[in-house]
N, C-alpha and C positions, 0 to 999 in steps of 0.2 A: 827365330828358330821355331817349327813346326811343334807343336804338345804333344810330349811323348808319353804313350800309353803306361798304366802301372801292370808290371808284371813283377810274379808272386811263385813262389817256390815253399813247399813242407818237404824235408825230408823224416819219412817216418820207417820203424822196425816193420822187419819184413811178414810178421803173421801178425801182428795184433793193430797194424797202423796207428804204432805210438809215436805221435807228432816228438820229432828229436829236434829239429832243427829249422828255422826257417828265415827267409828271405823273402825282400819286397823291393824295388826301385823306386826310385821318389821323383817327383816333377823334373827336376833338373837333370837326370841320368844317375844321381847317387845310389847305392846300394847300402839296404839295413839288412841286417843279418845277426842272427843269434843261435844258438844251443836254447832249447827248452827244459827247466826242472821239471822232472816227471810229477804232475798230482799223486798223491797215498792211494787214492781210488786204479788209477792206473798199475799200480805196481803190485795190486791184487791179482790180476788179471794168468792164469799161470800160460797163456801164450804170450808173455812178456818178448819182447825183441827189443834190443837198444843197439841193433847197427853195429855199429863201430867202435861205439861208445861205450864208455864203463859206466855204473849208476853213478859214483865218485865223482866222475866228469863231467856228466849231465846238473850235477844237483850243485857243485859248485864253480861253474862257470858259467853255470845258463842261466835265467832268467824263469820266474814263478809267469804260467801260463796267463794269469790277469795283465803283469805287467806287459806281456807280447799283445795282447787285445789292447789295452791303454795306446800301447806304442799305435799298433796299427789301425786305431781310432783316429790318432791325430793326424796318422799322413791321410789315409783314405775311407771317411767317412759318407756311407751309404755311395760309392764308388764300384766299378765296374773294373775288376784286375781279371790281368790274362795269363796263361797258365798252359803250361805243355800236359799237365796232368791233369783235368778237370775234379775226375770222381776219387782217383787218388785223395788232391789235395784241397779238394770239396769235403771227403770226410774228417781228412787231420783237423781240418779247421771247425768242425763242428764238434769235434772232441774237446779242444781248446774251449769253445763257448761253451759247452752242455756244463763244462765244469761251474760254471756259476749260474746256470739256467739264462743264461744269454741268449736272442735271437741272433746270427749273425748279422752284420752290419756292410756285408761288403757282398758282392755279387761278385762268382768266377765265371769265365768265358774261356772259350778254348783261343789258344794265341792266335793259332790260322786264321781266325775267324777275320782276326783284323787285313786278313791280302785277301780281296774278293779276285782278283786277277790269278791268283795263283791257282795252277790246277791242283785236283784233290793229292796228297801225299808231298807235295811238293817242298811245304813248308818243314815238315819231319825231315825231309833227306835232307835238305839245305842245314837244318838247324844239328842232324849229326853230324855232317859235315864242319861244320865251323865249329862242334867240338874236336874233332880230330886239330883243323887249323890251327886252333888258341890252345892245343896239351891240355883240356880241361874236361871233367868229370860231370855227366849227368846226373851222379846222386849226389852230387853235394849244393843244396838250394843257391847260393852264394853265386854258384858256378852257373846255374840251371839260369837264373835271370839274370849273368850277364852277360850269358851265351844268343836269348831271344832279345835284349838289347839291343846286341851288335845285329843281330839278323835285322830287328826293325829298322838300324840306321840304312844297313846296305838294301833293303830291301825300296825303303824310301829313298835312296838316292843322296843318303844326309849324313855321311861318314865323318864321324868328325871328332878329334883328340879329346882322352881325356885328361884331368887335371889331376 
């Protein structure tokens, strides 16, 4: 089976891009996915936005932003993930590291980047399209990488069940 690229998802509040949620695919097609506990520094902030989210639901369901770096150390360490949002979810993730004065450790790329064949735009219409096809949600990271997933299997010619 061909190596499948890692692609990467933050879902963040709408004015302040406070990283709420995030997603990653791992070597094999798996998907990780969590809610983020807000850092105290964050929640200063009076352009606070939590989405969808209540603070009660973030703080006890999610995950302290170290543990989401730890996590996403192990799968992809000094790695190259791909990403429908660049600067979006280029910033969430720098908010996550500045929290501990962390350099990041991963490089984002735009997902197009990976179809050289494909003309400009092509990859965006494809990739809303087969949200409409699968009933699934752009804002929800979960949803967002396993939306460019399945575009990378059909797009490579590599469609194939999952488990």
């Amino acid at each position: 089976m061909p190596e499948i690229p890692a692609f990467i998802a933050v879902e963040t509040g709408e004015d302040g891009g406070l990283p709420l949620a995030i997603a990653w695919s791992l070597q094999d097609g798996r998907i990780k996915h969590t809610l983020i506990q807000p850092d105290d520094d964050w929640l200063d902030s009076e352009t606070l936005s939590l989405g969808d989210y209540s603070l009660e639901e973030l703080s006890s369901m999610g995950v302290s932003p170290l543990d989401v770096i730890r996590e996403l150390e192990s799968d992809h360490f000094n790695a190259t993930l791909y990403t429908a949002g660049v600067f979006d979810d280029e910033a969430a993730l720098s908010r996550l590291f500045d929290v501990y004065g962390i350099d990041p450790f991963v490089e984002l790329a735009p997902a197009d980047s990976l179809y050289h064949d494909l003309p400009a735009g092509e990859w965006s219409q494809a990739r809303n399209e087969l949200f409409g096809e699968l009933g699934m949600e752009p804002m929800r990271p979960e949803q967002e990488v396993e939306v460019m997933l399945h575009l990378h299997r059909r797009l490579n010619g590599s469609e194939w069940s999952e488990e």
